[in-house]
C-alpha positions as CSV (number, residue, x, y, z in Angstrom):
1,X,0.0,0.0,0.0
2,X,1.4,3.4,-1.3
3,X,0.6,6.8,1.1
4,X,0.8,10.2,-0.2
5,X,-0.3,13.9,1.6
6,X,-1.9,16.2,-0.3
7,X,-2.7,19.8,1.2
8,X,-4.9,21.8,1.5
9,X,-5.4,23.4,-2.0
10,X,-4.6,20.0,-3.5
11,X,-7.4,17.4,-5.0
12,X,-7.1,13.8,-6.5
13,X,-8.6,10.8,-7.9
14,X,-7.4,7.3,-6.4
15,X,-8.2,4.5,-8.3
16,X,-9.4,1.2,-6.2
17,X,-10.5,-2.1,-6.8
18,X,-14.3,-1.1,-5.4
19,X,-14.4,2.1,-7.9
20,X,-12.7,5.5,-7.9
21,X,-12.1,7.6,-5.0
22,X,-12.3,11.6,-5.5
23,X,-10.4,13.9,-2.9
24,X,-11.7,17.7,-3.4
25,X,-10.2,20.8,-1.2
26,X,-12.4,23.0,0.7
27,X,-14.3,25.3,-1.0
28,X,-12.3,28.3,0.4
29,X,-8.8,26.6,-0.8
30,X,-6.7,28.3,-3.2
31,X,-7.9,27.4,-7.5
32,X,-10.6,24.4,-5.2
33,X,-13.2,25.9,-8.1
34,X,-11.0,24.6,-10.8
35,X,-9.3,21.7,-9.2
36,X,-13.7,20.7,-8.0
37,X,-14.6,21.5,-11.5
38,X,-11.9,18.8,-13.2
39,X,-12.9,16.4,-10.7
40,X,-16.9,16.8,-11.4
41,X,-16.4,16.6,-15.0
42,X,-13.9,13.2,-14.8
43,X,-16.6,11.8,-12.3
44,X,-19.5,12.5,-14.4
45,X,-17.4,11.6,-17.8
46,X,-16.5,8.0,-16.4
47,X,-19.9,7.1,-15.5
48,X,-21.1,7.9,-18.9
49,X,-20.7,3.9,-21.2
50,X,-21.0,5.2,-23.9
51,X,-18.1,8.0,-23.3
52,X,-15.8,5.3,-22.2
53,X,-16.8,3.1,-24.7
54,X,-16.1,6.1,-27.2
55,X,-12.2,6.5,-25.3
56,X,-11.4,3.1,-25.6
57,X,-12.1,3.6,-29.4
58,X,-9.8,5.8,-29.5
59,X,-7.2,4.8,-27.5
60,X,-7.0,1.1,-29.8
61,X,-6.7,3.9,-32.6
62,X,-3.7,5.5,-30.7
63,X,-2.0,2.2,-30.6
64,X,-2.2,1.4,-33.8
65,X,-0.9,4.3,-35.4
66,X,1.6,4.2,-33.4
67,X,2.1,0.5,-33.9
68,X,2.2,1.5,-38.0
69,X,4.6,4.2,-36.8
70,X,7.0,1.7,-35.5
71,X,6.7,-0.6,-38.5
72,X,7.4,2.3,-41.2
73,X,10.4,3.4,-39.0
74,X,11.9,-0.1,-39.0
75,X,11.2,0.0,-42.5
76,X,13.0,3.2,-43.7
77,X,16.1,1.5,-41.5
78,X,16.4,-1.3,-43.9
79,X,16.1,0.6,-46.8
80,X,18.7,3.3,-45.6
81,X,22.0,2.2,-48.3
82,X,24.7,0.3,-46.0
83,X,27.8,1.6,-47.8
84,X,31.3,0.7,-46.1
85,X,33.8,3.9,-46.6
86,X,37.0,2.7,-48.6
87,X,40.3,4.3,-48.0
């Protein structure tokens, strides 16, 4: 088990086995509107299916370009001339 501290103008999301965890500063903290707005809108996002069905769309489509990526790169290397310099 992993411990951190956050203070007082500090918020977080913890990730457990039984569900996400959301840690929100006071209201009077310093930016706690903006940090409490992030959080609202993750919380609200990630209960949504068919947002997180939508995501995991697009992360696959991350992966394979950048899967594609990696294969075009490997490519160019073998086509790049191998010439030995003759003195």
């Amino acid at each position: 088990m992993q411990t951190f501290e956050l203070n007082e103008n500090e918020g977080a999301v913890i990730f457990r086995e039984e569900g996400q965890e959301f840690l929100v500063p006071e209201a009077n903290a310093k930016n706690a509107n903006q940090i409490r707005s992030a959080i609202a809108f993750f919380l609200f996002a990630t209960q949504k299916e068919d947002w997180i069905d939508e995501f995991n769309i697009h992360i696959e489509e991350i992966l394979e370009i950048d899967e594609e990526e990696e294969l075009e790169e490997e490519e160019k290397k073998k086509k790049r001339a191998h010439l030995k310099i003759v003195k």
